[in-house]
Structures are given as C-alpha cells and as structure tokens.
C-alpha positions as CSV (number, residue, x, y, z in Angstrom):
1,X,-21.7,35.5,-86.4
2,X,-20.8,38.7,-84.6
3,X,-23.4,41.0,-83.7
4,X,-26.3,38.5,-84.6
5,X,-29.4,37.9,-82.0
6,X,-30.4,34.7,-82.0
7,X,-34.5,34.3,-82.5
8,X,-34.6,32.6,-79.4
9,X,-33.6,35.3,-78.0
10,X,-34.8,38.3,-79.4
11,X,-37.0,39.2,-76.1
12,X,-34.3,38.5,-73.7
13,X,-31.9,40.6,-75.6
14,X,-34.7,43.7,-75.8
15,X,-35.7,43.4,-72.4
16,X,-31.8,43.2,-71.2
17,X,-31.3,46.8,-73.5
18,X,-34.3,48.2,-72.2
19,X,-33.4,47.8,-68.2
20,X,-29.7,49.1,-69.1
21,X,-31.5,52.3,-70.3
22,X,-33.3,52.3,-66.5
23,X,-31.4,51.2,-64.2
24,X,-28.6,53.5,-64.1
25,X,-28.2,57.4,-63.9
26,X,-26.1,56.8,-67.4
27,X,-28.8,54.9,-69.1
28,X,-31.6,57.1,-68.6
29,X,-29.3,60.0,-69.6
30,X,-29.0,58.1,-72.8
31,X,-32.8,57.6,-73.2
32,X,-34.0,60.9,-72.7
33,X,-31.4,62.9,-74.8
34,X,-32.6,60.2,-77.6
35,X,-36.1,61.5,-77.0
36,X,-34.8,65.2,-76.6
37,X,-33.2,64.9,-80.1
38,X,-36.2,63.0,-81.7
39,X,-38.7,65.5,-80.1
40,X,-36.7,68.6,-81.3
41,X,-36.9,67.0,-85.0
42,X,-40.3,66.9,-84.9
43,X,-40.7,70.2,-83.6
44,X,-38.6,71.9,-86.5
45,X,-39.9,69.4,-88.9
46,X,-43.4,70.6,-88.1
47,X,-42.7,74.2,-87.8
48,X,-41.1,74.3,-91.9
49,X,-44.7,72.7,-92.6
50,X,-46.4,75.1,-91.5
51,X,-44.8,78.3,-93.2
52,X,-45.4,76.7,-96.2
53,X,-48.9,78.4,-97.8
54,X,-51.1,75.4,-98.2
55,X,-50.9,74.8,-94.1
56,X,-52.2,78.5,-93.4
57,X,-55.2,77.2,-92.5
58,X,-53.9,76.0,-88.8
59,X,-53.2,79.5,-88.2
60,X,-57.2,79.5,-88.0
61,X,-56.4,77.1,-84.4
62,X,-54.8,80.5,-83.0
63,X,-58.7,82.1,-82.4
64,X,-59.4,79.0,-80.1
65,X,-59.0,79.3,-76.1
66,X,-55.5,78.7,-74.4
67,X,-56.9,75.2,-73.1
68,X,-58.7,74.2,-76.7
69,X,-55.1,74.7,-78.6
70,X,-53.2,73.2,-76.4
71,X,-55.3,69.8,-76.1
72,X,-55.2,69.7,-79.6
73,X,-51.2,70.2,-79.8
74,X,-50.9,67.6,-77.4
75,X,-53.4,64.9,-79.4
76,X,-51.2,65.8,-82.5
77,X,-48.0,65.5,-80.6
78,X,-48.9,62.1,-79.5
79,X,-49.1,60.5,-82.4
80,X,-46.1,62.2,-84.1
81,X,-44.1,60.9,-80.5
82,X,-45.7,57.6,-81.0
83,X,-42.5,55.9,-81.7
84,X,-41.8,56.9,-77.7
85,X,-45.0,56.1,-76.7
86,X,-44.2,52.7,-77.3
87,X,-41.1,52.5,-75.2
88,X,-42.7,54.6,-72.5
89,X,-44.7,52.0,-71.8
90,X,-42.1,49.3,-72.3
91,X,-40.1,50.8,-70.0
92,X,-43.1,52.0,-67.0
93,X,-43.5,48.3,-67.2
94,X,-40.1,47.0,-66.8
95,X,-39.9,49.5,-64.0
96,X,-42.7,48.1,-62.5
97,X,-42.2,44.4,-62.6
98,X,-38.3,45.4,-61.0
99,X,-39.5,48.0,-58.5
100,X,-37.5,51.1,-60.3
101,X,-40.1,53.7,-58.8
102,X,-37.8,56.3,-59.5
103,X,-37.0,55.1,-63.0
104,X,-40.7,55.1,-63.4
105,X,-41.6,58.5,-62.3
106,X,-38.3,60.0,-63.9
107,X,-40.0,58.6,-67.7
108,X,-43.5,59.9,-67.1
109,X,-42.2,63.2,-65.7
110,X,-39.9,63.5,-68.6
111,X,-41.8,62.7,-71.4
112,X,-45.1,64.8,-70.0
113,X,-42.4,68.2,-70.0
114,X,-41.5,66.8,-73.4
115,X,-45.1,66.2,-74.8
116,X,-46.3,69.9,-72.5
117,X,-43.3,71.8,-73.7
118,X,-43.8,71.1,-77.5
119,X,-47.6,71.3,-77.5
120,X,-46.6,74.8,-75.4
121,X,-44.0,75.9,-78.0
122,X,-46.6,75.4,-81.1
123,X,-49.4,76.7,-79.4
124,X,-47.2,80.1,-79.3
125,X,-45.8,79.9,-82.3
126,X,-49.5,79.9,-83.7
127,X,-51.0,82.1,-81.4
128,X,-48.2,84.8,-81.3
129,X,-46.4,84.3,-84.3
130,X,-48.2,87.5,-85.9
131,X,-46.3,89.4,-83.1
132,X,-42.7,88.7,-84.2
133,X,-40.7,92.2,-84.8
134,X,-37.3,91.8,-86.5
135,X,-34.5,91.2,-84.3
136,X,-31.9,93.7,-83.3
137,X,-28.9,93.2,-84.8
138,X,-26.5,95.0,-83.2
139,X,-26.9,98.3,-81.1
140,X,-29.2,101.1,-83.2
141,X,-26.5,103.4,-84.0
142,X,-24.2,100.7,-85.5
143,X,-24.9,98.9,-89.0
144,X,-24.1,95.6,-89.8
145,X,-23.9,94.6,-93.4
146,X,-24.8,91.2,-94.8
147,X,-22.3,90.3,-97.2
148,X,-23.1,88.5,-100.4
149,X,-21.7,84.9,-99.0
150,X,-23.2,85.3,-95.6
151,X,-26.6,84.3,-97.3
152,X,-26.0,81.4,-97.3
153,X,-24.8,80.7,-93.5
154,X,-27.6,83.1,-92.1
155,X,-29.8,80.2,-94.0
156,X,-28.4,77.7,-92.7
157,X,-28.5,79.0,-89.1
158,X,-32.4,80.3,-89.6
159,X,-34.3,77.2,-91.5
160,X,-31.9,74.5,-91.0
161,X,-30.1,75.0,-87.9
162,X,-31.0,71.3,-86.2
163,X,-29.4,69.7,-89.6
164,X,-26.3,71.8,-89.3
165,X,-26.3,71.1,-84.9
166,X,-26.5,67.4,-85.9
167,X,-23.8,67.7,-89.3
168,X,-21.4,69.3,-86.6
169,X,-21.9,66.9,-83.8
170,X,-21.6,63.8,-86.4
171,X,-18.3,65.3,-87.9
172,X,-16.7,65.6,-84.4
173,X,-17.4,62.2,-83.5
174,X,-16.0,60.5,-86.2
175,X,-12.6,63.0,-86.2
176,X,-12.6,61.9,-82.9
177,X,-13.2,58.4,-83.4
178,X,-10.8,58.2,-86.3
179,X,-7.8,59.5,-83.9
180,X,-8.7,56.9,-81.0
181,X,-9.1,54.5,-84.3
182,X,-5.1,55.2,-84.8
183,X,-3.9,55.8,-81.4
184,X,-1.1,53.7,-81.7
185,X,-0.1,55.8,-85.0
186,X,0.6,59.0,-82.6
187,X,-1.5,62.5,-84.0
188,X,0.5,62.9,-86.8
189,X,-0.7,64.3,-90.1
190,X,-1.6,61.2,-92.0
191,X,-3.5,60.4,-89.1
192,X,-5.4,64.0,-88.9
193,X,-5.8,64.2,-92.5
194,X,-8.0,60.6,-92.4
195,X,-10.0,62.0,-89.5
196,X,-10.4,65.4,-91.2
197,X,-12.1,63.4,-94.5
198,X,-14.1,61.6,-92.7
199,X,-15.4,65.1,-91.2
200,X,-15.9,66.1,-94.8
201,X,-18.3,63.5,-96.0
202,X,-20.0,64.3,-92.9
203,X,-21.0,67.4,-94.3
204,X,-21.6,66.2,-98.4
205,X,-25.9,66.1,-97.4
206,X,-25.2,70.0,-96.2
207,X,-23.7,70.9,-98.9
208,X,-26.4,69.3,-101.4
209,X,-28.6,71.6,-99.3
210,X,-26.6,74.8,-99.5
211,X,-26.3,74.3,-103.7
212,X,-30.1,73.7,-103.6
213,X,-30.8,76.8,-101.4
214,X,-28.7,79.0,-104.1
215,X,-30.9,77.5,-106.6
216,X,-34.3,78.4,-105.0
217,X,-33.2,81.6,-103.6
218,X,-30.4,83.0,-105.1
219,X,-30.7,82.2,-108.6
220,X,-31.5,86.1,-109.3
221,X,-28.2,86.9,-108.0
222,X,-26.4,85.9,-111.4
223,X,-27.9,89.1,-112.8
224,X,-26.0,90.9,-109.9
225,X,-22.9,92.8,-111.2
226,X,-20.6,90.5,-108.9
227,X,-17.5,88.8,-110.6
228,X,-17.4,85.3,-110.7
229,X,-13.9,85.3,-108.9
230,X,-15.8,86.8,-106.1
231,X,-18.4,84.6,-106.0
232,X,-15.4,81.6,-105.8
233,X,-14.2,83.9,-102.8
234,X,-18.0,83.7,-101.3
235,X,-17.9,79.7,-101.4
236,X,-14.2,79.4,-100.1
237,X,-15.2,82.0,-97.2
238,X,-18.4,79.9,-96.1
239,X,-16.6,76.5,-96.7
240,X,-13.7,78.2,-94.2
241,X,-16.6,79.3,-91.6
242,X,-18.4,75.6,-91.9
243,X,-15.0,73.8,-91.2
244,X,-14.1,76.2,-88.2
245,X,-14.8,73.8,-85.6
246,X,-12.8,70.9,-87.5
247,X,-10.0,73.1,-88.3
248,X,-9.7,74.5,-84.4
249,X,-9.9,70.5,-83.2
250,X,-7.5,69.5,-85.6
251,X,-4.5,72.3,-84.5
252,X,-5.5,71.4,-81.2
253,X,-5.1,67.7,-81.8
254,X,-1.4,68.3,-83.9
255,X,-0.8,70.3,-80.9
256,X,-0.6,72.9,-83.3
257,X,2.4,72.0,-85.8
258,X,2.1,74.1,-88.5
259,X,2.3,71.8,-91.1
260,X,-0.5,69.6,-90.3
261,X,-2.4,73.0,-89.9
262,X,-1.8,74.1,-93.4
263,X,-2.4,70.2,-94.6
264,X,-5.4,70.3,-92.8
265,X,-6.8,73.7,-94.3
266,X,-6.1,73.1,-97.6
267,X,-7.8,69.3,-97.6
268,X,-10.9,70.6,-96.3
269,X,-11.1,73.6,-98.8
270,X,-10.4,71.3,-101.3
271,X,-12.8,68.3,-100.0
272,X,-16.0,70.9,-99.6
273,X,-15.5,72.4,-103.1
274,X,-15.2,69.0,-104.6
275,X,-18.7,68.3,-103.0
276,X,-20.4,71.4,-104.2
277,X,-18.5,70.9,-107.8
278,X,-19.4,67.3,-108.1
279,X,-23.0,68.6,-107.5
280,X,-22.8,70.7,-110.7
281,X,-21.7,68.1,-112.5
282,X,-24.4,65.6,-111.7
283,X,-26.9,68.4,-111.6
284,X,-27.8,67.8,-108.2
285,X,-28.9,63.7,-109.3
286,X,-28.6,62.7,-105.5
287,X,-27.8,58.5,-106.7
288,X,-24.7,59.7,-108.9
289,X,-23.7,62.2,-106.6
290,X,-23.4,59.6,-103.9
291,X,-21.4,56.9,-106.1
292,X,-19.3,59.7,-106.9
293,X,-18.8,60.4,-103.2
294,X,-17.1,56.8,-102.2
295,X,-14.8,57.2,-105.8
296,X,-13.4,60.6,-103.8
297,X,-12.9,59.0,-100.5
298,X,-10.9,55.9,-102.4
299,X,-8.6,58.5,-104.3
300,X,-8.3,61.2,-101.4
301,X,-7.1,57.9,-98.8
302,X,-5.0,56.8,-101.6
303,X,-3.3,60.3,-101.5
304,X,-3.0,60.7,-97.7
305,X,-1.3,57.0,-97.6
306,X,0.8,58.1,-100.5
307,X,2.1,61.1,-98.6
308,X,0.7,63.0,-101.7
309,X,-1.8,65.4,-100.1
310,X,-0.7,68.3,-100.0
311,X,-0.2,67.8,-104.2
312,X,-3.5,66.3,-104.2
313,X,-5.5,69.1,-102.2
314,X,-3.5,71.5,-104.4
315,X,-4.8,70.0,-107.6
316,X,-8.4,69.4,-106.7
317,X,-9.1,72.9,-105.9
318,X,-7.4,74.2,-108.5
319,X,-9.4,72.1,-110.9
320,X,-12.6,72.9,-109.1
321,X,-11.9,76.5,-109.4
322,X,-11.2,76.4,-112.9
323,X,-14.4,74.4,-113.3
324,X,-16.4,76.6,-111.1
325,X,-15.0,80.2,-113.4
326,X,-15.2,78.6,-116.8
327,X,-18.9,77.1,-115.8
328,X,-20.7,79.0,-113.4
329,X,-22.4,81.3,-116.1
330,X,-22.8,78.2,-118.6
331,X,-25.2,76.2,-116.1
332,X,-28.6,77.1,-115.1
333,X,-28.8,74.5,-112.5
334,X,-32.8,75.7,-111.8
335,X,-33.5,75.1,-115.8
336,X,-31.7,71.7,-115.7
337,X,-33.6,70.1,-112.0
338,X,-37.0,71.5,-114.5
339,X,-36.3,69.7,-117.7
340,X,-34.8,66.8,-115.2
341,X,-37.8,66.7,-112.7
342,X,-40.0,66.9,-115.8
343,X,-38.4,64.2,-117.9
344,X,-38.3,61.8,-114.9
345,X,-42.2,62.5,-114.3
346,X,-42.8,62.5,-118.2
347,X,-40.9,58.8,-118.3
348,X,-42.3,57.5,-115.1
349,X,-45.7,57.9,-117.0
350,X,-44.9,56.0,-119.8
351,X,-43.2,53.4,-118.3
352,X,-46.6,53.2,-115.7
353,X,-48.6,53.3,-118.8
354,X,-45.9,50.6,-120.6
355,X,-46.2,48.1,-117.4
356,X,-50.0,48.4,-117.3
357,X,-50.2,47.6,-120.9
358,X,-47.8,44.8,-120.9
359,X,-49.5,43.3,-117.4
360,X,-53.2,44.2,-119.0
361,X,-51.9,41.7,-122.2
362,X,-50.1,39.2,-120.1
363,X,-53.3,38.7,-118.1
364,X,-55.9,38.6,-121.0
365,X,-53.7,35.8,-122.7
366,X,-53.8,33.7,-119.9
367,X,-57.5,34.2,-119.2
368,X,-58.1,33.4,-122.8
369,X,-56.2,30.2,-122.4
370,X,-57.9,29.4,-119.4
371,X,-61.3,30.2,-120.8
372,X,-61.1,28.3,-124.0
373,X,-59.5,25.4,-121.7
374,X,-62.6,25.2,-119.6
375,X,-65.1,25.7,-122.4
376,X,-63.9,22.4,-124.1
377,X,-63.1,20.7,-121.7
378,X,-66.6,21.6,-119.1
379,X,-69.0,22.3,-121.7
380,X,-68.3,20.5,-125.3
381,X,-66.8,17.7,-123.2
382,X,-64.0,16.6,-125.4
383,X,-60.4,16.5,-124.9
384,X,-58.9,17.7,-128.8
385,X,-60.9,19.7,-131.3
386,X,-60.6,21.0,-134.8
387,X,-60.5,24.9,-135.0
388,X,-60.8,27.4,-137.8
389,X,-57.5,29.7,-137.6
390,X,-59.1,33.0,-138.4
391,X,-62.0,34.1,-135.8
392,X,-65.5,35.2,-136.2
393,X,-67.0,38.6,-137.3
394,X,-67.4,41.1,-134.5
395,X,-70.4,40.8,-131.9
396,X,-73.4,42.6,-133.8
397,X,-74.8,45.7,-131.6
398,X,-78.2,44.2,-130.9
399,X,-76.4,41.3,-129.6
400,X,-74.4,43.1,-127.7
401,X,-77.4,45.2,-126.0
402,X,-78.5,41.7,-124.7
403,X,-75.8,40.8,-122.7
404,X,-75.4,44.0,-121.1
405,X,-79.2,44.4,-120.2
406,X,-78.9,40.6,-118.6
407,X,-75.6,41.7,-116.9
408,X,-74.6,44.6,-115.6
409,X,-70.5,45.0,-116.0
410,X,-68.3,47.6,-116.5
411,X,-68.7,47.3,-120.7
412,X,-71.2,49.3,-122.6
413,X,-72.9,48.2,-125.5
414,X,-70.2,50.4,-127.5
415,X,-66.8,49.4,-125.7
416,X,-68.0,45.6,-126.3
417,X,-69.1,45.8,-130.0
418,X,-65.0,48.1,-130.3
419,X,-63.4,45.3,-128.7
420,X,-64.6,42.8,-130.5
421,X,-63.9,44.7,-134.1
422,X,-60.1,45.3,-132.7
423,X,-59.0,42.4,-131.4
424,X,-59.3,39.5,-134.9
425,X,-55.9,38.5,-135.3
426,X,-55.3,34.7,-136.0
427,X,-54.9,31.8,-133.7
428,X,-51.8,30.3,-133.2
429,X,-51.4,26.9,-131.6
430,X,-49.8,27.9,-128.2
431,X,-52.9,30.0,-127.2
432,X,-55.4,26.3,-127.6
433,X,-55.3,23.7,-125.7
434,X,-55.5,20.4,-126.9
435,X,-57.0,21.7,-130.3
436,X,-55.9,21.0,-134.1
437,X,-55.7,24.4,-135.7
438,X,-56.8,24.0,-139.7
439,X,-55.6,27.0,-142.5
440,X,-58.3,29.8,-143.1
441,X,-59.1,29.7,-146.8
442,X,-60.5,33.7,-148.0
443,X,-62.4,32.2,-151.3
444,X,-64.3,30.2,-149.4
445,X,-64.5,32.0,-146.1
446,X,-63.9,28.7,-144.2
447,X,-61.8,25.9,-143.7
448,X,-59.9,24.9,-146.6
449,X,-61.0,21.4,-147.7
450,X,-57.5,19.5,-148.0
451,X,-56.6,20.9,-144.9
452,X,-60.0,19.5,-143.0
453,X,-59.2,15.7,-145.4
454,X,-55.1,15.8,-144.2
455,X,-56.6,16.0,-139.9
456,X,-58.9,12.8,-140.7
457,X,-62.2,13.8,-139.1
458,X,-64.7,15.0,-142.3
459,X,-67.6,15.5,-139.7
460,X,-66.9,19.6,-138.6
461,X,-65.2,21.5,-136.9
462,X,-65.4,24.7,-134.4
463,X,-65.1,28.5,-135.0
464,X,-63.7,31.1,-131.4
465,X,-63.8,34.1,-131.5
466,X,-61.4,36.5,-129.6
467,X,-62.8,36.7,-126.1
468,X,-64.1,40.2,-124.9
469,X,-63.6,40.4,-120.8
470,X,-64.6,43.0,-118.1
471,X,-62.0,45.1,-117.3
472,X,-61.9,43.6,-113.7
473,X,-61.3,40.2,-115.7
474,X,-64.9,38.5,-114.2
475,X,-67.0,38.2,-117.0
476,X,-65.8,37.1,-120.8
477,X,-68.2,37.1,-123.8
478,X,-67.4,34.4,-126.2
479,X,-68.6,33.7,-129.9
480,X,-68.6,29.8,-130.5
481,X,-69.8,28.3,-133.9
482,X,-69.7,24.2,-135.6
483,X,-69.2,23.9,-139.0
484,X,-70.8,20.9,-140.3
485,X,-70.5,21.5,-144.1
486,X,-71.4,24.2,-146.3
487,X,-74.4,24.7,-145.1
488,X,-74.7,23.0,-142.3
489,X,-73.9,24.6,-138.7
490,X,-75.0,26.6,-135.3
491,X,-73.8,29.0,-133.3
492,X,-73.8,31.2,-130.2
493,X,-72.6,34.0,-128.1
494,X,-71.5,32.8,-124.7
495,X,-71.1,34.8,-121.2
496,X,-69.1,33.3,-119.0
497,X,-68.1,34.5,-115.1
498,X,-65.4,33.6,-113.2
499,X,-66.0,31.8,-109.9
500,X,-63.2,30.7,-107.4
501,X,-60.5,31.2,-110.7
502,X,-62.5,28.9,-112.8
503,X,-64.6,30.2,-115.4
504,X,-68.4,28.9,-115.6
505,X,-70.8,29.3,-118.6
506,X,-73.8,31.9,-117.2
507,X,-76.0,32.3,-120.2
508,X,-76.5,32.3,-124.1
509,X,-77.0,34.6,-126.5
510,X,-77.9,35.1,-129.9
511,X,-78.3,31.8,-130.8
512,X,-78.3,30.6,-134.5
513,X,-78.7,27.4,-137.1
514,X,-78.2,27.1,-140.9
C-alpha cells in the first residue's frame, strides 16, 4: 500500500528522513523553520498563561538577578522544547557518525539562539513588563478612531496574531495548491472559485474564535444604541479585510477578469458568513459545527461544478443576513454556552455516578458468585446443596464490632450492620452455583416442607446470607446457617479475604447451635 513503512524498516526509513534534513542547505532550512514555528508557539502559548490572574505569582521571578531568571527560563524552556531535544540529539549524532561538522554545529548553534532568545524574551516580558506605555498610534496631533467592527481585527492582531499568521499561510497554500491541482483546467473561474473554498474552510477555526471573542468581550455591546443592519455591515467589513489577501491572489491569478473577481468576492462573503451563521445555530457545539462544515463544502462544490455560484453565493448571504437581523437580538449566545457548559457538566456527573453504580453492582455480583462458589466448594466440600430462597436477618451490631476489631477494613461497625439490613432480596438460581434453591414459606419462617420432600434429601439444608464486602472488594463477611429440623441447626458469621483472585476463609464469628 502507498505510503505504508514496512516494520522492517521503520529505522532505515527515520534515519534516511533525518539525514535529508542535514545534509543539504534545503533540509536544514526545513528543520529549523519547523523549530522556529514550534518555538514561537510556545512562546505565545506561554505568554496568554501568564496574563491570566492565577499565574501572577511568576511575576514574583522578576525580583530575582538577571542570571537567576534566566537559568530558570531556560530549565522551563527545555522541557516545553523537549520534543526538539529529542531530534537535536538524533540529528548531532547522525552528523557525527557521517562527519557533517557543519550540520552539527549549525543545530547546536541554532537551537542554543532559540532556547537563549526565548528564555531572553520571557525574562523581559517579566522583568519589564510593568514598564509598557501605550503605543502611539499615529502622530499626537492626529486622532485615529476605532470603529465598532475593528474590535474585532485589533483582537485578532493583539492576542491571537500567530493563529491568524498560520490561518493566512495555510489558506495560501492550499489556493495555490488547488490551481497547480487543476493546471490543465487553465485559471478560469470554476477553477478559482474551488481554490477560493478551500481558503474558506481554512479560516472556519478563526471564525469560531472571532464569535467566541464577541461573546466574552463584546457581549455588552448589544445594549449599545447601534442598529443591527450596522452591525451586519461590521461583520461583512471584517470578513472583506480577513479575505484581502485571498481576494488580491485571486484577481491576480484570473489575471484580473472581472467576472471571476466579482465571483470570487461574493463566494467568500458568503462562505465566511455561513461560518459565523452556522455557529449561531449550533451555539458554538464545535462536533456539529464541524459535520455541518463538510455538508457546506459538498453543496458549495456542487454549485461551482453546476455553474450555479453566482446564484448560490447570492442566496446564502442573503439567507444569512436575514437570519443574522431577525436573530441577533433573540440569541444570547453567552446565556446558551452557560446553560450548555452546565448541563454537559451536570450530565457528565450523573452518567460518572450511573457507570460507577452500574460497574460497583456488576462487580459485587460476580464476587458474590465467586464467593459462594468457593465456600461450597473449599469449605463444605460438596459439589450441589439445598438452599433457603430468602436470606438471613441482618448481622447484629455486637457481631459486627467483632469483626472489625479482628480486622481492620474500610467498614465501620455502622456501614456493615446498614449493608446487611439493605441488601435481603431473594436468591435466584443464576447467582448459586451448583445449589437446589427450595421456596421460602413466611408461617413457618423456613423451608416449606413439600418443597424440602419434592428435592429428596429430608436431612437439612443451608441458609446465605447477602454478602457484605469492603469497598476495595478484599474482604467479604458472610452469614452461613444448616437447618437440620425445627429445632435442630448451627450457624456462623464468616470473614473471608481475597488472595491471588480466590477467596479464602480467615476467621469465624458469632458462632451458634440450637
């Protein structure tokens, strides 16, 4: 099968990717962006942590020396780069064993300035970040205003600027790759309109990030005297500013025919506000939103190979419009994510709680089985028994007291005498093995007599009770009684422990004959 590595040759196949990456200009270029990228990541990733309140107390770091902060930066940086580490010294090896000495210095020089130059930026960030002024926007006598949709962008270019660097650099690739996909084909619209969607969904994780941003931050901004057709403006105007780039490569690649401009504007307006409308209607429930995702790439392909896209962009955004002004005061996307959030944690509880019941009472039935297996079979040494349907009375306190001053368990006195009051219901013939099961009589409070004459054996027969066990399942108390006649009989209370999954008799208690 394509693409498949043998086992075999797992190691060979490694090794040959890992001296590609050093023993060419190319390759090492390759390597060390991959580290740039991963490092930069971890950087930002990092850097969000901390402004968060409950990591103020690195701040603290800042009053240590120059030399102090920065040995701990790199400590911590080393084990968030240990991924690298790895193939740092994958790759010093290889370059070794081959005699790359300039492969070999190139990595350690590298990833030092990349280990340095993050424990260098955080040490700053820390140390100086109390001495931050607010950035000149523009020269003093000229004011800039923020309008009401730039929010948005100015957040996206703040706190998540490597997410919108990487949404941008993904989208390009795959336009491009669609149009050497379809070379053959010639740039023509159809062609565009394929690479243009595929530069959509590039962007439907920003877009779930931009809704949620609104929803944190700029959910006081319904109570703002701004119509809602303006607010629809605010949304196409960022949606126009986020496709920029894919717009510009896409006249450049029609070699600017007007038509496939206009196409090409229109789809991606449409495209983006089907994202963020498709959000509202799933209330932001990511595994919907994503099924919803490939049903819009199967209709919008269908549409571009239909030659109806221009009808189809038309329609979409008209209906998302229309959905957008007739809803946008109607849902409370914060309030729903709450009672969503909270119903998910409220229904993960009980169906925790429901699977540790159902696993608690799946286990006890089969430890009962096992027990009462290994009682007759080990310690009254026959193979089939009579037994009384209905069990004992409870384990009597005093009783009780005895076997948890002999052995120390997770039971009390009172948890062992509740369990053995709750837990009486009748015996039923797939819970005993190898054992005859005879009719309770209440009159009598014993076996009924034509029930004991219809089995054949007139000479007694035994009484269980319900075991009690530990909660780590180790120990089991049981009650076992023989009825001889009337008056004629013995009984005990049993502790048994579990040894190597096979439960052996410890001690008796409570022993008794009449």
């Amino acid at each position: 099968m394509f693409g498949v590595v043998d086992p075999s040759q797992l190691i060979a196949y490694h090794t040959a990717l890992l001296l590609a990456g050093i023993s060419s200009p190319l390759g090492m270029l390759i390597v060390f962006v991959s580290w740039m990228l991963y490092g930069v990541k971890a950087h930002f990733f990092i850097r969000q942590k901390m402004a968060l309140a409950q990591y103020n107390f690195i701040n603290e770091t800042g009053t240590l020396e120059k030399n102090a902060q920065l040995k701990l930066w790199m400590a911590f940086y080393c084990v968030i780069l240990l991924p690298i580490i790895i193939y740092v010294f994958a790759l010093i090896g290889l370059s070794a064993y081959h005699h790359l000495f300039i492969s070999l210095i190139c990595i350690v020089i590298v990833f030092s300035a990349l280990a340095f130059g993050l424990s260098f930026l955080s040490y700053r960030s820390v140390t100086f970040g109390f001495l931050k002024q607010d950035r000149q926007q523009s020269i003093s006598f000229i004011k800039i205003k923020r309008p009401y949709y730039s929010w948005r962008l100015y957040y996206l270019l703040n706190e998540q600027a490597l997410m919108l660097v990487m949404c941008k650099v993904l989208s390009l690739l795959f336009f491009k790759g669609m149009l050497l996909m379809f070379t053959d084909a010639g740039n023509n619209t159809q062609v565009l309109l394929v690479a243009l969607l595929t530069s959509v969904l590039c962007h439907a994780v920003l877009m779930f990030t931009l809704l949620k941003f609104e929803i944190d931050y700029l959910n006081f901004s319904k109570s703002l005297p701004i119509p809602a057709y303006k607010r629809l403006l605010g949304w196409l105007s960022t949606f126009a500013i986020i496709l920029l780039p894919e717009w510009i490569f896409l006249s450049i690649s029609s070699a600017y025919n007007l038509y496939s401009i206009i196409c090409g504007l229109l789809f991606g307006l449409a495209g983006l506000f089907f994202l963020l409308t498709l959000l509202y209607m799933v209330k932001l429930n990511m595994d919907i939103y994503l099924r919803w995702i490939l049903f819009f790439f199967c209709i919008s392909m269908l549409s571009i190979l239909t030659h109806n896209h221009l009808l189809f962009s038309s329609v979409l955004l008209g209906i998302c419009a229309l959905y957008y002004l007739m809803n946008f005061d109607r849902i409370d996307l914060k309030l729903s994510l709450f009672f969503i959030i909270s119903g998910a944690i409220f229904s993960g509880s009980c169906n925790q709680r429901s699977e540790n019941v159902t696993s608690n009472e799946t286990r006890k039935a089969k430890e009962t089985y096992n027990l009462l297996e290994s009682y007759i079979k080990a310690d009254l040494k026959k193979d089939s028994i009579l037994v009384l349907q209905a069990p004992p009375k409870f384990i009597t306190e005093m009783c009780a007291s005895k076997i948890v001053k002999f052995k120390k368990s997770d039971l009390s006195v009172e948890e062992l005498v509740a369990q053995s009051q709750s837990d009486t219901t009748m015996w039923s013939g797939h819970e005993f093995p190898g054992a005859h099961l005879l009719e309770y009589d209440q009159k009598t409070n014993s076996a009924k007599s034509a029930d004991l004459i219809n089995r054949g054996d007139k000479n007694g027969y035994y009484v269980f009770s319900r075991p009690v066990f530990s909660k780590d399942f180790n120990f089991a108390i049981l009650q076992s009684a023989f009825v001889c006649g009337p008056r004629c009989g013995q009984g005990e209370t049993i502790l048994f422990e579990k040894k190597e999954r096979t439960w052996h008799r410890l001690k008796s208690f409570c022993r008794s004959v009449y």
